[in-house]
C-alpha positions as CSV (number, residue, x, y, z in Angstrom):
1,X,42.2,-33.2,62.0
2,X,42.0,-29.7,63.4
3,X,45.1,-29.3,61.6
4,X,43.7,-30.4,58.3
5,X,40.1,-28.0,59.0
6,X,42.7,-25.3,59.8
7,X,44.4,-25.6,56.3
8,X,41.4,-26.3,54.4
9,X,39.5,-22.7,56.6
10,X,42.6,-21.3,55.4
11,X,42.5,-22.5,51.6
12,X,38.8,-21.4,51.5
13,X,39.8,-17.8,53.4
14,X,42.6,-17.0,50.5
15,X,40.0,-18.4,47.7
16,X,37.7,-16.3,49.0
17,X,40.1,-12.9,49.3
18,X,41.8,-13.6,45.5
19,X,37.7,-13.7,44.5
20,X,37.3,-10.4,46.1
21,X,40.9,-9.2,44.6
22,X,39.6,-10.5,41.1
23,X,35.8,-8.8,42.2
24,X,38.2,-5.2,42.8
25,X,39.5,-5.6,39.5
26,X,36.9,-6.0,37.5
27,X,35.2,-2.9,39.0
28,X,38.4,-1.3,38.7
29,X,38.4,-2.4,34.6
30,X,34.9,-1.6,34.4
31,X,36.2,2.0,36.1
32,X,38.5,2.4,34.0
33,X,36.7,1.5,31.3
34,X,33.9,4.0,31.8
35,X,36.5,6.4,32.3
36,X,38.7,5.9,29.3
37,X,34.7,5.8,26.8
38,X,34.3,9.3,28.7
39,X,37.6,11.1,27.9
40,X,37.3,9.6,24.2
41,X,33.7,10.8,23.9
42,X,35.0,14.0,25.3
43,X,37.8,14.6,22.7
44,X,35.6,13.7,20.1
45,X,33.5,16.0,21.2
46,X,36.1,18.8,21.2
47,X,37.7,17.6,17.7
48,X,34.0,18.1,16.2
49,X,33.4,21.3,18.0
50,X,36.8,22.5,16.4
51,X,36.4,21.2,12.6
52,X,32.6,22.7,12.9
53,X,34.1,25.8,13.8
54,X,36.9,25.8,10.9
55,X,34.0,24.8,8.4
56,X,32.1,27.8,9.6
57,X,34.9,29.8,9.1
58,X,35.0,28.5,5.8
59,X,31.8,28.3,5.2
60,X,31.4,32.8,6.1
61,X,34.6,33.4,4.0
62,X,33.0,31.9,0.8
63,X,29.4,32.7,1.5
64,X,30.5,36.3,2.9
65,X,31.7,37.3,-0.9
66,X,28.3,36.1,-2.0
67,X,26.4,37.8,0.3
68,X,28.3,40.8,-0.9
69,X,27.7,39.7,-4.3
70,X,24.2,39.6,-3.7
71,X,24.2,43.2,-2.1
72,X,25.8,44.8,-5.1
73,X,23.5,42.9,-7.6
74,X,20.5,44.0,-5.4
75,X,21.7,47.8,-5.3
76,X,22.3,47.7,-8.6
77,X,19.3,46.5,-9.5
78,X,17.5,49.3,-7.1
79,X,19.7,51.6,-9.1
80,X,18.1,50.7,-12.1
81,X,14.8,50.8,-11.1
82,X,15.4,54.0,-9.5
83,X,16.3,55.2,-12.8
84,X,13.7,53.4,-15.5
85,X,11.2,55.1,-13.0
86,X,12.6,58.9,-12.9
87,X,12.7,58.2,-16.6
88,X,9.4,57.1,-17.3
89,X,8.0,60.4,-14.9
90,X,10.5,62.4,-17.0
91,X,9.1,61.7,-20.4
92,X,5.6,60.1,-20.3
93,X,4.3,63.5,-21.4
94,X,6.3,64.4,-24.0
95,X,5.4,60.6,-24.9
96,X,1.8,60.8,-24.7
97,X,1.2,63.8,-26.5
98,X,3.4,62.3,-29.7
99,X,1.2,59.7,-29.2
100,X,-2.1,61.1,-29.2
101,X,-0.9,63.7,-32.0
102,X,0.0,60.9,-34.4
103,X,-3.7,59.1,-33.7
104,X,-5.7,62.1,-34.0
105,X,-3.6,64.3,-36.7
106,X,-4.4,62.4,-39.7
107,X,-3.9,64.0,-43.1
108,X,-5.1,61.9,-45.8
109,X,-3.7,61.4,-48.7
110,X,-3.8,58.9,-51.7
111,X,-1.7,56.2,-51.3
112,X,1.3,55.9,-53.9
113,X,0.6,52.9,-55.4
114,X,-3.2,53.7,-56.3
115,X,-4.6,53.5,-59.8
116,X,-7.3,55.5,-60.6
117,X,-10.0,52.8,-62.5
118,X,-9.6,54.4,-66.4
């Protein structure tokens, strides 16, 4: 009988250390696991860092000959404001005394077309 209890403690001891082995590998898989989600979150992580930076790249090489666009048009456009003004100062006298000769010089005249009533 001891014989039997012997073989039966020892059935029930090797059950018992192939459910700790299976235990140890499932932490081991869950390890793993973890580990494996980690260094792919990682990559991605890096793979997205890198395209974002290329589509920056991009992204300054088109909108940098706009913005340079955009600077020309806007010193062009202070160029010609620059010069409408320095006009204007140049010749509103000149302007405003044509102006204020032809409304208060007034010769009159009869008009071509009238009739005298006969």
């Amino acid at each position: 009988m001891t014989s039997q209890s012997q073989g039966i403690q020892q059935l029930l001891q090797a059950e018992k250390r192939a459910k700790d082995k299976l235990e140890e590998a499932k932490k081991r898989k869950g390890k793993r696991l973890k580990q494996a989600k980690e260094e792919a979150t990682a990559e991605i992580d890096h793979y997205r860092l890198q395209r974002e930076k290329e589509f920056r790249n991009k992204e300054t090489n088109v909108m940098g000959s706009q913005g340079n666009l955009s600077a020309k048009i806007e010193e062009q456009t202070t160029e010609a404001i620059r010069n409408l003004t320095s006009s204007y100062h140049r010749n509103m006298e000149s302007m405003m005394k044509k102006l204020l000769s032809t409304i208060f010089d007034i010769s009159p005249e009869v008009h071509p077309n009238f009739r005298p009533a006969v």
